[in-house]
N, C-alpha and C positions, 0 to 999 in steps of 0.2 A: 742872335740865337733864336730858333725859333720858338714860339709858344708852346704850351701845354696843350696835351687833346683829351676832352672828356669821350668816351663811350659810355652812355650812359641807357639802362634795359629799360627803365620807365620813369614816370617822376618831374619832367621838367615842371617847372615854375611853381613847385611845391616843394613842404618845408623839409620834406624827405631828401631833396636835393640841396637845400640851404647851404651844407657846408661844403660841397663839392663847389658851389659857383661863386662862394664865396673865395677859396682857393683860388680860383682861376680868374677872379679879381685883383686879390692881393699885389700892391705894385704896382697894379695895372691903370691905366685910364678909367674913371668910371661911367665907362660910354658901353654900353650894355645892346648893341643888335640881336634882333630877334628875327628868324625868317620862320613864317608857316609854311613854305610852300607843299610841303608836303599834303596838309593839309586842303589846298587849292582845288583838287577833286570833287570835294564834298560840301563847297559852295562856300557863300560868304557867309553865313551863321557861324561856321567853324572855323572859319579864319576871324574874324571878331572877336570868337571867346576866347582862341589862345591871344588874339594880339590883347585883350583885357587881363589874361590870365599874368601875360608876360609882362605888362605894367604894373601888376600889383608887386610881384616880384622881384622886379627890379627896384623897388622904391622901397622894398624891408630889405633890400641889400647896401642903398644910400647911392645906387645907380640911377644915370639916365637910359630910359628903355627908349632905345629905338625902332619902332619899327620896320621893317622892310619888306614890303609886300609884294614880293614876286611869284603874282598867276601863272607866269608862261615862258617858255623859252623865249619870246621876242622880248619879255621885261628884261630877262635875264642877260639879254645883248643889249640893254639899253643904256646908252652913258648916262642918260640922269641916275639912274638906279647905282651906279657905279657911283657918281659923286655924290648921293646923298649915306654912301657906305666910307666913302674917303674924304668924306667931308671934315671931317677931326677923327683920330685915330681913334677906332676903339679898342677897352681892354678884352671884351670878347663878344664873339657870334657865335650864338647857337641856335640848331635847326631843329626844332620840333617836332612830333611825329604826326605818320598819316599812311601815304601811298608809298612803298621807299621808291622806286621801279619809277612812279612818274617823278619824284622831285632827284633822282640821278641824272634822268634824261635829261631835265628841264634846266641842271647846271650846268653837263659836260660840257666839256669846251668852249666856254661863251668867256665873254669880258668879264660877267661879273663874280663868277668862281676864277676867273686868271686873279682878280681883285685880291679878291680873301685867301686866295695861295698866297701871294704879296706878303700881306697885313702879317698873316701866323709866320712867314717864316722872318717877317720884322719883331716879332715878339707880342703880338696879338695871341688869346687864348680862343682854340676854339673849342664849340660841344657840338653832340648830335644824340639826341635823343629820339631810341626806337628807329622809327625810318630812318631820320637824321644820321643815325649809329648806321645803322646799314649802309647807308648811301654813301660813308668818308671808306670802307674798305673797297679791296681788291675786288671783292665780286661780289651780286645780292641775289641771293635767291629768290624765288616768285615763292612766300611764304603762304600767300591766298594760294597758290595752285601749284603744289611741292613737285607735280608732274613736269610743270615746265622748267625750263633751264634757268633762268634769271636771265642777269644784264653784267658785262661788266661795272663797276663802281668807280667813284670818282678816283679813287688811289690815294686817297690822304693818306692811309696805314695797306699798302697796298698788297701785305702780307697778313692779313686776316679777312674771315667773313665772320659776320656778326649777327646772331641770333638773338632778341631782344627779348621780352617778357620770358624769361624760361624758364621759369617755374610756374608761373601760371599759366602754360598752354604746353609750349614742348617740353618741360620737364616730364611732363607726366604720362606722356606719349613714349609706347616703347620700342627701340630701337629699330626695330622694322617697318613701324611707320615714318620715322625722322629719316630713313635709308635716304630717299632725293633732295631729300637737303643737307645729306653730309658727304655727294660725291665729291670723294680725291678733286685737289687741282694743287698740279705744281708749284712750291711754294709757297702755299696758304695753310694756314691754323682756323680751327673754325672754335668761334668760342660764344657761348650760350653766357648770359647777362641778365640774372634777375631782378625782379622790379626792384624798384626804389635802392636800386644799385648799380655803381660807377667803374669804369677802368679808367682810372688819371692815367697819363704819360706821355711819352716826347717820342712812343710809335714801335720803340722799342725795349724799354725799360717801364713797366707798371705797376701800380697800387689800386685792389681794390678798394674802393668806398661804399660807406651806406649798411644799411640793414643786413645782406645776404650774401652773397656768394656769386662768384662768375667758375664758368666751367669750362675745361678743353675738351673737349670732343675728338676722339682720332679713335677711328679702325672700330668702333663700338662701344669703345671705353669713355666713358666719363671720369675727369679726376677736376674735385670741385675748391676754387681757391677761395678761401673766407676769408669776409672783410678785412684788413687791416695787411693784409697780407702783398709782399711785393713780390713780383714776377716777371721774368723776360719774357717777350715773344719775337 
């Protein structure tokens, strides 16, 4: 059976997320991967503090954090990288945020996303937070430049797109300006993810978590599901 998938609006390796990762622990291996890639644009300063961010966390969880630091698409075809991720099963991977658009690119189709498709649908949990969150749907919009089209997405939940921080930036944005980031596409739900708040689920049956509220989006209407709250999509 496959794993659980966090979508989560902001929050990774903070105590705001504590109980969602602990969730997606339980049972699990205490083998804790962590990828910045997303972060990988904005140099190594920023990859060092999530990879310190993500070892604290993992260690108030009684996990081993591993890191996995894939720069670029040639990492991300590279069998070391593959085997120091299959090296012993982990109970979960999660992608932290940054660029979504370049850490989509930099998984599609390589070895080391064939990997971790593997792993979750062995019973591996995984997250993605912000980018992360965007980059496991159907399609990601270009959030920096609402004018462009995006990219399709890796297709983890390949019947959503995922708008991440939405109460602190597009929540409050009204509906005529969100207009290019909620064009119609066949078969997608677009759903808006406020901070320090999670969608558990297995892709089609979900639970939010956390402090706030996740929201559907469709035709102009917002209808907003609070914490604790289960949901299809």
């Amino acid at each position: 059976m496959a794993g659980p998938i966090a979508l989560v609006g902001s929050g990774e390796y903070t105590d705001a997320m504590f109980d969602v990762d602990k969730h997606l622990l339980d049972d699990r291996p205490r083998r804790y991967v962590q990828i910045p890639t997303a972060a990988a644009p904005e140099g190594d300063g920023s990859l060092n503090r999530w990879i310190a961010l993500g070892r604290k966390h993992a260690e108030k969880l009684d996990a081993e954090p591993v890191p996995l630091v894939v720069r670029t698409r040639e990492d991300a075809e590279d069998p070391a990288f593959v085997e120091q991720l299959t090296a012993e099963t982990p109970g979960l991977i999660y992608f932290s945020g940054g660029n979504p658009l370049y850490v989509t690119e930099t998984f599609r189709d390589t070895k080391l996303w064939a990997a971790i498709v593997q792993l979750w649908e062995s019973g591996t949990a995984l997250a993605g937070c912000s980018a992360g969150a965007m980059a496991f749907g159907g399609w990601v919009p270009d959030i920096r430049h609402p004018t462009k089209a995006g990219a399709p997405g890796l297709g983890l939940v390949p019947g959503l797109r995922v708008l991440p921080h939405f109460d602190k930036f597009l929540g409050r944005m009204p509906d005529l300006m969100l207009r290019p980031l909620l064009r119609p596409r066949e078969g997608m739900r677009i759903v808006g993810i406020d901070e320090d708040t999670a969608l558990v689920g297995d892709g089609h049956d979900w639970t939010v978590w956390g402090r706030s509220q996740v929201w559907l989006l469709d035709g102009g209407h917002r209808q907003g599901i609070p914490s604790g709250t289960a949901v299809t999509l």
